[in-house]
C-alpha positions as CSV (number, residue, x, y, z in Angstrom):
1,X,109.3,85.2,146.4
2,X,106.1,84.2,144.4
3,X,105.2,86.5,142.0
4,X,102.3,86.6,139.9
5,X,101.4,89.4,137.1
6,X,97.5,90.0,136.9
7,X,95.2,90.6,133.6
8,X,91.9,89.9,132.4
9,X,90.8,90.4,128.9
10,X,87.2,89.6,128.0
11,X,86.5,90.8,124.1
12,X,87.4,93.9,122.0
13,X,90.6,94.6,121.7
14,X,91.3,93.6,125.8
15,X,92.9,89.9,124.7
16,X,94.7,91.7,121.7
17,X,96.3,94.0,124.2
18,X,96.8,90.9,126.7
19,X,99.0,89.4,124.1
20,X,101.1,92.7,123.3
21,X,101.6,92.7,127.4
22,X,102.5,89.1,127.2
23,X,105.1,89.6,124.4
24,X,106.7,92.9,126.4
25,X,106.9,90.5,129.6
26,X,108.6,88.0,127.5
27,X,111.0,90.7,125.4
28,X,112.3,92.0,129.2
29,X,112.3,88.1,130.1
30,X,110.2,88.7,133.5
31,X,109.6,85.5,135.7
32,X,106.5,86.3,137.0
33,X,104.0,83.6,136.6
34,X,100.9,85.5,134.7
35,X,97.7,84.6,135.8
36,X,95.8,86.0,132.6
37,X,91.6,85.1,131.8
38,X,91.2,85.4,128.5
39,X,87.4,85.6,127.2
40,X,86.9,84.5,130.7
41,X,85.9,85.9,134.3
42,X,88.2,85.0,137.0
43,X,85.0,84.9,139.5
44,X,82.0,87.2,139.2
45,X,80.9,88.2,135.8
46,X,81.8,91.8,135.3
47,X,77.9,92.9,134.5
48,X,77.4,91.2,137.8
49,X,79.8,93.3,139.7
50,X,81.8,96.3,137.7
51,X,85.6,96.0,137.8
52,X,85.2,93.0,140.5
53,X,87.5,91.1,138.3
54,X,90.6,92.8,139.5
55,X,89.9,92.3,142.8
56,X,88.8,88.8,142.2
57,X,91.8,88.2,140.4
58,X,94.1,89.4,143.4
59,X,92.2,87.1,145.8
60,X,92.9,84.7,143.2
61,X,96.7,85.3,143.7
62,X,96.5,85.5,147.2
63,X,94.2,81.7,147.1
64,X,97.0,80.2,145.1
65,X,99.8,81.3,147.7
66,X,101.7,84.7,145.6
67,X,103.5,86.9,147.6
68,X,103.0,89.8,145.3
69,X,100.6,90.1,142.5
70,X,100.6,93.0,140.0
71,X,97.8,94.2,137.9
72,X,98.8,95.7,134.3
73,X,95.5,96.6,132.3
74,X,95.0,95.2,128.9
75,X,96.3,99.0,127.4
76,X,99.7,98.6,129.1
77,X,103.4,97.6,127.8
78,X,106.8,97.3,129.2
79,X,109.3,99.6,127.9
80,X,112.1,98.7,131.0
81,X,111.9,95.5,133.8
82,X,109.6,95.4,136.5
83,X,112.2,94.9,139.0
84,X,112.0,98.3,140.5
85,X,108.5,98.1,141.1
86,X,109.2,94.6,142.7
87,X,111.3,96.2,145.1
88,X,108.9,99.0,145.9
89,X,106.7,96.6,146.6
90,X,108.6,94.6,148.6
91,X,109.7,97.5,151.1
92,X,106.7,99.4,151.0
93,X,104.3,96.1,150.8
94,X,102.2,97.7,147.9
95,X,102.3,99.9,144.8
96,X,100.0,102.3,143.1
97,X,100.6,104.6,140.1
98,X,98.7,107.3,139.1
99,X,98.2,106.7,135.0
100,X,96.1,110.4,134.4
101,X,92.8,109.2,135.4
102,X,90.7,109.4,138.9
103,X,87.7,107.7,140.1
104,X,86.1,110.9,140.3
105,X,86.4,111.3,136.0
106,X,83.9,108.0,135.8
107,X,81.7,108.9,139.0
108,X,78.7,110.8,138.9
109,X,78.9,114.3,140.8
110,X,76.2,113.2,143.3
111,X,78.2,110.4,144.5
């Protein structure tokens, strides 16, 4: 299974907490190859295209041949392995959490 863990960080803090996820995917020594942009647009230019990054970093998985591809945000950590989430994935064919937040919280109401 080809697995690939998704980020992109383009300035701020985002490549600051790109490295802290890097260093908790090391400390739990997880094998997925990371397909990280750092200062750097995997396609479209986010101003171009809002959030089309993470979905142009997926396709980039997909181009490359991954069998599963998992986006963690710049803000996230691991505090156990992924493997359980691999798994999900694997029987269920995707994952999604639910973090606190909705679309709606960052929509306008007349939308």
């Amino acid at each position: 299974m080809k697995r690939a863990i998704l980020n992109v960080a383009v300035g701020g803090r985002y490549p600051e907490g790109q490295r802290r996820l890097s260093t908790s995917l090391d400390a739990f020594g997880e094998s997925a190859e990371r397909l990280f942009w750092t200062d750097e647009w995997p396609d479209r230019p986010h101003d171009s295209c809002n959030y089309c990054m993470k979905v142009d970093a997926f396709l980039q998985a997909q181009k490359d041949g991954y069998d599963q591809a998992l986006w963690l945000d710049a803000s996230c950590w691991l505090v156990k392995p992924l493997d359980e989430a691999w798994a999900l994935m694997e029987r269920q064919g995707y994952l999604l959490g639910q973090e606190g937040w909705t679309v709606g919280q960052w929509c306008a109401p007349e939308v």
